[in-house]
BADRENMAR-220581 format. One record per residue (C-alpha): residue in one letter; x, y, z. Coordinates in steps of 0.02 Angstrom, whole numbers, padded with zeros to 5 digits, always signed. Example, Ala and Ser with C-alpha at 12.3 -4.5 7.8 and 13.67 -1.06 7.14 Angstrom:
REM BADRENMAR-220581
A+00615-00225+00390 S+00684-00053+00357 
This chain:
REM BADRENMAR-220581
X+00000+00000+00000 X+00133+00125+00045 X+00223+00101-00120 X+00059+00102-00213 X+00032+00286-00091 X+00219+00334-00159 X+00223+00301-00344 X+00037+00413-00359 X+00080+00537-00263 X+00082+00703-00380 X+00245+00793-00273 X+00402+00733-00349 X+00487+00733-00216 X+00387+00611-00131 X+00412+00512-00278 X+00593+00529-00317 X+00634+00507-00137 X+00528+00346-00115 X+00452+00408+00070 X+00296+00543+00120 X+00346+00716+00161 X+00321+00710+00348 X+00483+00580+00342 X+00598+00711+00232 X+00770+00731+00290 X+00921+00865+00262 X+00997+00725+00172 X+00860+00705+00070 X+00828+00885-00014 X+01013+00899-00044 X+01012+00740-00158 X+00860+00801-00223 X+00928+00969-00266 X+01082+00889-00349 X+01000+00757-00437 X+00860+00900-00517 X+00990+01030-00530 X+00888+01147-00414 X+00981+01331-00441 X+00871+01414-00326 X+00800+01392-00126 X+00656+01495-00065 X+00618+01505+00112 X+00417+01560+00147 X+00338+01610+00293 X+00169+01703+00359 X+00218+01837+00478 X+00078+01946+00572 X-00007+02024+00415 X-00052+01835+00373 X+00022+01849+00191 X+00162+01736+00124 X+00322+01797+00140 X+00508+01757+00026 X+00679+01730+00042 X+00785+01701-00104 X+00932+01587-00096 X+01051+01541-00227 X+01162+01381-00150 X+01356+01394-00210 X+01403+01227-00157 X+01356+01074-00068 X+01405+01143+00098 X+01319+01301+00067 X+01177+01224+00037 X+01175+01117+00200 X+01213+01254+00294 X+01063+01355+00245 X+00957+01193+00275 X+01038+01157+00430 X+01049+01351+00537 X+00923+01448+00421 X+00927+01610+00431 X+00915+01786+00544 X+00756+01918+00453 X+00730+02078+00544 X+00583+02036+00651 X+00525+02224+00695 X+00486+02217+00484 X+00379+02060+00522 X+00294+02088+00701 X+00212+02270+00767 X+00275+02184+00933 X+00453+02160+00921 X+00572+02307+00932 X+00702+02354+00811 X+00825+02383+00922 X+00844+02170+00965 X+00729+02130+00809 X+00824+01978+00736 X+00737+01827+00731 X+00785+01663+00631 X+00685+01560+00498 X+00716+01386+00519 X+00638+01279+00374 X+00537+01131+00400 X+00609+00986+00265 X+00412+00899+00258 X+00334+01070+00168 X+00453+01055+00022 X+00389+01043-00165 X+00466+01106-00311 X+00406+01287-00377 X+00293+01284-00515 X+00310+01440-00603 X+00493+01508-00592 X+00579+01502-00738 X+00746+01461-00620 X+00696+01245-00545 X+00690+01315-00369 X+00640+01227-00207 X+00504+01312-00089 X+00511+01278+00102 X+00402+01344+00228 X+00484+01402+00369 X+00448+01428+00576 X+00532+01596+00661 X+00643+01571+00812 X+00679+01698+00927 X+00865+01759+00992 X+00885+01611+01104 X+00832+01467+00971 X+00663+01444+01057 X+00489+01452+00958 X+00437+01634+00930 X+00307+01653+01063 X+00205+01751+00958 X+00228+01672+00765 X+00044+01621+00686 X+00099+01456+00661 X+00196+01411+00838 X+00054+01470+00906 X-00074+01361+00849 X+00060+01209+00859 X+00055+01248+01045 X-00111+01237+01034 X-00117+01075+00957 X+00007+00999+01062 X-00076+01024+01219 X-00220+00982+01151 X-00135+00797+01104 X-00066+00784+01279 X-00222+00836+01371 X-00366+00734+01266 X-00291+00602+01194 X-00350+00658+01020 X-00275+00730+00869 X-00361+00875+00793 X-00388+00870+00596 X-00458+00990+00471 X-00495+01045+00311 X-00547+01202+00237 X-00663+01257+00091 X-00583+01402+00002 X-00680+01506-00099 X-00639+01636-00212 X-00699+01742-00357 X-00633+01760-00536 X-00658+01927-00601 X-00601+01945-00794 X-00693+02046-00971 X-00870+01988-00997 X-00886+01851-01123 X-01062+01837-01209 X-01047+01665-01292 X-01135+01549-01178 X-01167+01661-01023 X-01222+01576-00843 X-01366+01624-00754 X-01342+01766-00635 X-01307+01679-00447 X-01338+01471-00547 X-01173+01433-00544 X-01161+01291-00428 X-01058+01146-00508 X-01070+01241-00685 X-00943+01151-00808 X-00861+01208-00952 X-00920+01332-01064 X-01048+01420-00953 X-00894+01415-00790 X-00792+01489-00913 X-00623+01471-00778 X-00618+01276-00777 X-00462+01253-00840 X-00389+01380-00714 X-00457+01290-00563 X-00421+01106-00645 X-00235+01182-00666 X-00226+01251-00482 X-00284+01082-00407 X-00126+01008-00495 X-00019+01130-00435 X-00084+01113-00253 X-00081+00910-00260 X+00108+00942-00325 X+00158+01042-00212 X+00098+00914-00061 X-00089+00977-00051 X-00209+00841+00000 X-00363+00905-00125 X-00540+00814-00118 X-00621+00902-00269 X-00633+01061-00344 X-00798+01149-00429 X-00891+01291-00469 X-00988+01382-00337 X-01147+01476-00325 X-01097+01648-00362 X-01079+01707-00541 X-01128+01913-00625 X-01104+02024-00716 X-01050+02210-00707 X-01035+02309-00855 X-00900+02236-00959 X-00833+02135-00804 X-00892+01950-00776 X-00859+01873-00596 X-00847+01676-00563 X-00857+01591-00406 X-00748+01427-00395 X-00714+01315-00228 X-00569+01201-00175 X-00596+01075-00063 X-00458+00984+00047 X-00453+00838+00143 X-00437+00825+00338 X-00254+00806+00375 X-00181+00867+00554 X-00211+01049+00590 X-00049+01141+00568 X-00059+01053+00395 X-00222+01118+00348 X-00157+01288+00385 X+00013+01250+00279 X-00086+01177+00143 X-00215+01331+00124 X-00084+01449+00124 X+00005+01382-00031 X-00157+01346-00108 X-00192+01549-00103 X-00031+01582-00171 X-00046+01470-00334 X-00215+01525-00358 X-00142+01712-00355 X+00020+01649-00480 X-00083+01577-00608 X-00216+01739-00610 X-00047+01851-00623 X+00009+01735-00773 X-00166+01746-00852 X-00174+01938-00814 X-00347+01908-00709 X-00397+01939-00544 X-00424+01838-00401 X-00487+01885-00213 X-00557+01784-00067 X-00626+01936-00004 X-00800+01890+00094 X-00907+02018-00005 X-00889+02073-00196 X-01072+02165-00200 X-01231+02150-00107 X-01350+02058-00157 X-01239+01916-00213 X-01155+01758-00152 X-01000+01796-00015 X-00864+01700-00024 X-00820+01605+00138 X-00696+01490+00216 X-00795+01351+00296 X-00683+01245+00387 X-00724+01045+00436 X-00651+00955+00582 X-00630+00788+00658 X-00551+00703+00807 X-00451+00568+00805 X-00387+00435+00926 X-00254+00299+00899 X-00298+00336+00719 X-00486+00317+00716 X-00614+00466+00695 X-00705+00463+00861 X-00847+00596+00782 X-00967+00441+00761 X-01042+00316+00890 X-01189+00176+00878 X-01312+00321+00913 X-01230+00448+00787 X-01136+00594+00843 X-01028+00547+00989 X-01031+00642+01159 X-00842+00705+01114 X-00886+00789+00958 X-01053+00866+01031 X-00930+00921+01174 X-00821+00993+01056 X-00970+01080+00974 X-01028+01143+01111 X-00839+01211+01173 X-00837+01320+01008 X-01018+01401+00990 X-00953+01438+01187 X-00846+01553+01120 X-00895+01561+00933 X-00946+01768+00944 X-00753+01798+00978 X-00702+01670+00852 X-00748+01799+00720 X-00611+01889+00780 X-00476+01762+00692 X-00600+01740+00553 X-00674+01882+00505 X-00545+02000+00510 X-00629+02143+00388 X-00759+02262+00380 X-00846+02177+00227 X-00850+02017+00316 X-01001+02076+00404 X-01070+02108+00243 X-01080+01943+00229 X-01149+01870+00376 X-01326+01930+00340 X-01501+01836+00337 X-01557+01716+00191 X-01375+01701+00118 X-01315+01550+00166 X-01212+01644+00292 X-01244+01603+00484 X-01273+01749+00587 X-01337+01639+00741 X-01247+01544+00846 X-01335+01366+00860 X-01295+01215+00762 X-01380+01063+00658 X-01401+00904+00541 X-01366+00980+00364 X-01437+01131+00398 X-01335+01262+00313 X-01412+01408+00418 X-01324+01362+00571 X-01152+01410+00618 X-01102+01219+00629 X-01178+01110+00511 X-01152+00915+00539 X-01128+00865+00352 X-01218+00717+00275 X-01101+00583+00309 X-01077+00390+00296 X-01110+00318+00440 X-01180+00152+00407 X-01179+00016+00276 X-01249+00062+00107 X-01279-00029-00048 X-01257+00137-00166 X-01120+00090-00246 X-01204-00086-00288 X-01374-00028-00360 X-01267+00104-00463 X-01166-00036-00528 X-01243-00199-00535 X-01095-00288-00595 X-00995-00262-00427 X-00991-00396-00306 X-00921-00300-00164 X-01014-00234-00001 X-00981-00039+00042 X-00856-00016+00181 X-00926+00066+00335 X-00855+00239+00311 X-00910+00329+00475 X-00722+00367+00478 X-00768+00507+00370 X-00867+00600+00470 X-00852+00796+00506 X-00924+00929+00580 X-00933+01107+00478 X-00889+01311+00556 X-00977+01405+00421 X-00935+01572+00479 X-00739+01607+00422 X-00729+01702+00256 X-00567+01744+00139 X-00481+01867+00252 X-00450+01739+00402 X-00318+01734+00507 X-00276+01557+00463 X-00134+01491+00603 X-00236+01590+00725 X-00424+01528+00666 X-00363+01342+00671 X-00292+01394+00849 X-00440+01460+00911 X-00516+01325+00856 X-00423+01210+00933 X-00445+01281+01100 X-00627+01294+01087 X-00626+01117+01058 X-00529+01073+01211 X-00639+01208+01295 X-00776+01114+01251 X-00697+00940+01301 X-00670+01046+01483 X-00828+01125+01519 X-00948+01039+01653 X-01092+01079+01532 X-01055+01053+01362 X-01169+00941+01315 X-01303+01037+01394 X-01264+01182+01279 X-01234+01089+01130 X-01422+01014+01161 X-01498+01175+01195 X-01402+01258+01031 X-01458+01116+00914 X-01605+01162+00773 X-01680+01053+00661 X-01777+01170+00551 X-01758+01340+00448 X-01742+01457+00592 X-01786+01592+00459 X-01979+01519+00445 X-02112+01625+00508 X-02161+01489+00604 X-01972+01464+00717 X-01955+01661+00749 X-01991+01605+00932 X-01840+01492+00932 X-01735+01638+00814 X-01764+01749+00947 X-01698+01648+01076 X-01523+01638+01004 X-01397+01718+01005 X-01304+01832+00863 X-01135+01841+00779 X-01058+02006+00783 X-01095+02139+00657 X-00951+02221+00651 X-00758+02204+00691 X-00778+02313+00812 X-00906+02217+00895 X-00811+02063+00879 X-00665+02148+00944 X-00772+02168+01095 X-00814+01979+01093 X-00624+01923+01109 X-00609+02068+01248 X-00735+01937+01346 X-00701+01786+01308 X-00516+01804+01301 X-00458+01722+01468 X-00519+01547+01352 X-00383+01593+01233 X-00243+01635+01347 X-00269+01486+01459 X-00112+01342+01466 X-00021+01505+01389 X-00069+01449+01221 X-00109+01633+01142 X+00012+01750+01215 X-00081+01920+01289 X-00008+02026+01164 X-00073+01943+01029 X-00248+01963+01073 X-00225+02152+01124 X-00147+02150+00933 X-00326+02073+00852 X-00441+02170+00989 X-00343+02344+00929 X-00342+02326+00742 X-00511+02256+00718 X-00574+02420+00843 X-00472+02541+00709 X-00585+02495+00579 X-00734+02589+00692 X-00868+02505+00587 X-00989+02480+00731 X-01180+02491+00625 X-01077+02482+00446 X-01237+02370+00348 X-01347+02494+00401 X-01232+02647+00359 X-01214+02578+00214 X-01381+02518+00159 X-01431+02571-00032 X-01249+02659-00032 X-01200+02560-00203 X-01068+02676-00230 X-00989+02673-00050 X-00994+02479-00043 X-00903+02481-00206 X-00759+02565-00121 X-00741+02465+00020 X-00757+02309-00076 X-00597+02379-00197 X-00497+02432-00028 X-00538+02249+00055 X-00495+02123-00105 X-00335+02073-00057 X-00336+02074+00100 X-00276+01879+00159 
């Protein structure tokens, strides 16, 4: 099986080197380097603006090369972090061998590596996006007994000249294929990219949103990954965003996660699925369906979901989003495939099914009880997350969850089971409780629930006081209704927000 897992896999150096990327070695990349006559080595890392950052090195020899893989190297850290002063500002980038893959559009064969900062004693930056949410996953290992996994959805939006031969029907373009999702090809070419580059991708498609604007056309396309162990979900996205952005560049299109590209159309979010697993088994699932641990967990983040929004909704327009009757939650409560809530519990396989049988009446075998599949959806992220510190939070409101005396009381008191937007539920809508509509407001929601965050030292107090003051700055508190009918206005801080993550 493991050879069978080795000669498919799409990253060649998984394939030239005969082992999977978690077990790459020093060794390793330097006979890989030789052996593809690599000229160039690019260290990348996200640093507290959340965007991917470079380092260009050009080995001279064997031993130059080993020593850059072996010590890294020293960036000016007061460039990188508001908190760090310049006056003892150097930090070190230390790459990790298991994120290497070969960079698909230099013209130079280069080898990318994504990298971890170190402060002035060789310890983990306190502060770095993704030590902190390692922290958080590594207490959460030693404390539960579980391993966290995750995947996210990552949506974006196309925006290129109008085309009139076969046009798509304004907000129809859910699973659209070629020639009415006119950027196919583009999305078929970044799922190859990803996959090479060590991206575990379940599918790609079109989404929902599609319009038009004058001459401008905008397409709505969605990658999907699969669950893999947190920090790798993170690692994954963040390459994913950065291919998508290298092939629009090539193409001379545009691309933006933002949440919001105009009212009155589809938003673009960032759902993201998780699972626990022990000793290798997904524990989601029992013999009466959801297990008490993963209603615990649920019940651990719509705790603290309102300050969640903090990590993942980091703009103004992402409150733009999170309005009524868009497929958006705005209320904190969860359910069975029930795309209203703020956690959804996706249809799943959970029992024995002859599908696969009736569909093909030539094959003999049984289905496989695939329970092991089994998720549980936040729909409330968009585009402009925060990813190392939304998986973080995350992670802590699931061992939150696992923690609190009366988790499964909340979880049973937050469940619906009907479209809390009928006339006939506005009892039950009004007992729940709202999202924030602003990032100020959100802000305000860390502010209280932040003692869950800092607890086991896991997000240091400065970071918080970072999120809490920038998302105040924006002073949007009552922005939807400011804005309301303000075309032009909305227009503006749509352009000012598109690149944002």
């Amino acid at each position: 099986m493991k050879d069978a897992e080795i000669l498919m896999n799409p990253n060649e150096l998984v394939r030239y080197l005969k082992k999977p990327a978690h077990e790459f070695t020093k060794k390793d990349l330097i006979n890989f380097v030789e052996e593809y006559e690599i000229e160039m080595v690019n260290f990348r890392y996200v640093a507290e603006d959340g965007k991917l950052k470079t380092l260009n090195f050009i080995p001279t020899s064997k031993e130059h090369l080993d020593n850059i893989l072996t010590t890294g190297e020293r960036v000016d850290g007061s460039s990188l972090f508001s908190f760090i002063e310049a006056g003892s500002s150097d930090l070190y980038v230390i790459p990790r061998y298991k994120t290497a893959f070969l960079n698909p559009f230099s013209e130079i064969p280069a080898l990318e590596i994504l990298c971890s900062f170190y402060d002035s004693e060789g310890k983990p930056l306190e502060s770095a996006p993704e030590n902190i949410l390692r922290k958080a996953h590594d207490h959460f290992k030693e404390t539960t007994g579980y391993t966290f996994k995750a995947l996210g959805e990552l949506e974006y939006y196309v925006n290129s000249e109008k085309e009139d031969l076969f046009p798509a029907l304004d907000q129809k373009g859910y699973h659209a294929s070629e020639p009415f999702a006119k950027f196919e090809d583009l999305r078929t070419e970044a799922l190859r990219l990803i996959a090479q580059a060590g991206g575990q991708v379940k599918y790609g498609h079109s989404e929902v949103g599609n319009f038009t604007s004058g001459d401008e056309m905008f397409e709505q396309h969605e990658i999907e990954f699969l669950p893999v162990e947190v920090e790798d979900a993170v690692d994954q996205m963040i390459v994913a965003k950065w291919i998508l952005r290298m092939l629009a560049l090539e193409r001379g299109i545009e691309i933006s996660f933002a949440p919001k590209i105009t009212v009155g159309k589809a938003g673009s979010g960032l759902h993201i699925h998780m699972m626990l697993e022990k000793d290798g088994k997904n524990i989601m699932t029992d013999a009466n369906g959801l297990s008490d641990a993963a209603k615990k967990m649920i019940g651990g983040i719509l705790d603290v979901s309102e300050a969640l929004t903090a990590f993942g909704n980091t703009i103004p327009t992402s409150y733009l989003r999170l309005v009524p009757h868009q497929e958006a939650p705005t209320n904190i409560c969860w359910g069975d495939r029930n795309r209203s809530t703020l956690i959804r519990v996706p249809l799943g396989w959970s029992m024995k099914r002859n599908m696969i049988k009736d569909a093909n009446p030539q094959e003999c075998e049984e289905m496989e009880d695939n329970s092991n599949k089994q998720t549980v959806e936040f729909r409330a992220p968009d585009g402009s997350a925060d990813l190392y510190h939304l998986l973080a939070g995350l992670v802590v409101a699931a061992q939150h969850g696992l923690e609190m005396s009366n988790s499964l009381e909340k979880a049973k008191e937050l469940y619906v089971d009907v479209n809390i937007f009928d006339d006939e539920h506005k009892e039950k809508l009004a007992q729940l409780d709202k999202l924030p509509e602003s990032c100020f407001e959100s802000a305000e929601k860390l502010q209280k629930h932040r003692e869950v965050f800092e607890k086991y030292n896991i997000f240091p107090k400065g970071t918080l006081d970072s999120f809490i003051n920038k998302l105040k700055s924006y002073d949007d508190k009552d922005l939807s209704e400011k804005l309301y009918g303000k075309d032009e206005e909305i227009k503006k801080l749509v352009i000012k927000y598109l690149h944002t993550m």
